[in-house]
N, C-alpha and C positions, 0 to 999 in steps of 0.2 A: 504494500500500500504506500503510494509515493505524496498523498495529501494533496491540499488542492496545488493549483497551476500558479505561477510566480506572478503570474497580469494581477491575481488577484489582490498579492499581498502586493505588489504596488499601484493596484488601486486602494487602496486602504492605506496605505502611505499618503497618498497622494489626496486624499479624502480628508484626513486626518492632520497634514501641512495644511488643508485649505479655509477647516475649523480655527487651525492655530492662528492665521493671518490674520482672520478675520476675529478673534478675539483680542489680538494688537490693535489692529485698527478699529475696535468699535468700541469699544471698552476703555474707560479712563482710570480704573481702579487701577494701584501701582500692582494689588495681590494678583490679580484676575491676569495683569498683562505678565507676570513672569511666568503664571503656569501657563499660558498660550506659548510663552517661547518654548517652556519645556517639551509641551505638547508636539511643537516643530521640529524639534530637536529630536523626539522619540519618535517622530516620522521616517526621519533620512534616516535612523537608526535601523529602523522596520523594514525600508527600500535598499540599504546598504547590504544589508544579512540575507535579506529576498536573492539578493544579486548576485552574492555573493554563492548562495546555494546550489543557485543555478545554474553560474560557472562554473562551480565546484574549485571554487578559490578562498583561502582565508583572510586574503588580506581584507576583506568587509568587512568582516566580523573583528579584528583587529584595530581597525578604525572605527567602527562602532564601540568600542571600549573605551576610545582613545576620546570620542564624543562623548561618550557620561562620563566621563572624567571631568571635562571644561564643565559637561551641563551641571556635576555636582561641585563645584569650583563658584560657577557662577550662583547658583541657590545660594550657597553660604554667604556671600558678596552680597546678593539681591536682597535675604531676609532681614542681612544686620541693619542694610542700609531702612529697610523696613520698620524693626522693631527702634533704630535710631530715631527717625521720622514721629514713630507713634510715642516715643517716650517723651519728644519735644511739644506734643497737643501741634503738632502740625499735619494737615490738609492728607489724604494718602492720594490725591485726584492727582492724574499725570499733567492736566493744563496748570495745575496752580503749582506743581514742582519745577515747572520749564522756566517759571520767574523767579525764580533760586539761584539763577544762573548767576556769577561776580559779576 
C-alpha cells in the first residue's frame, strides 16, 4: 500500500500556505499573524517531504528540519517580543505597533 499520490499532499501544502497568507494579510492580531506564519512555514514543510518522497531523496526532509528549527527560533523571538508588549499595557494590533517605529 503506497498511500495517497504526492499532487495530493501538495495540494494540501499548497491549500494550507494559502490559509496562512491570508491570515497575514487579514488579521491584525500580533498572536493570530505568527501562527499564520507558522502555518506557512509547516506548509513548504508538508511540500518539501511530499517531494522529497517522491524523488526518493532526503535532502527535503533535511531541510525540513533545518525549517523548524528557524520556525522554533522565530516562536521564541515572536512570543517574548509578545508577552514584552503585553507586560507594557501596550496595543497587541499590528497597525498600532508599525508606529513604534524610532
Amino acid at each position: 500500500m503506497s498511500g495517497p499520490n504526492v499532487a495530493w499532499y501538495v495540494a494540501l501544502a499548497a491549500c494550507l500556505l494559502g490559509i496562512g497568507a491570508l491570515g497575514v494579510l487579514i488579521r491584525r492580531n500580533t498572536l493570530v499573524v505568527l501562527l499564520s506564519l507558522e502555518l506557512m512555514l509547516n506548509a513548504g514543510n508538508l511540500a518539501l517531504i511530499a517531494l522529497a518522497r517522491h524523488w526518493h531523496n532526503g535532502a527535503g526532509q533535511i531541510f525540513a528540519l533545518a525549517v523548524m528549527a528557524i520556525a522554533a527560533s522565530e516562536v521564541c523571538v515572536g512570543l517574548g517580543l509578545v508577552v514584552a508588549l503585553n507586560r507594557r499595557h501596550l496595543s497587541l494590533d499590528v497597525d498600532t505597533l508599525s508606529e513604534l517605529k524610532g
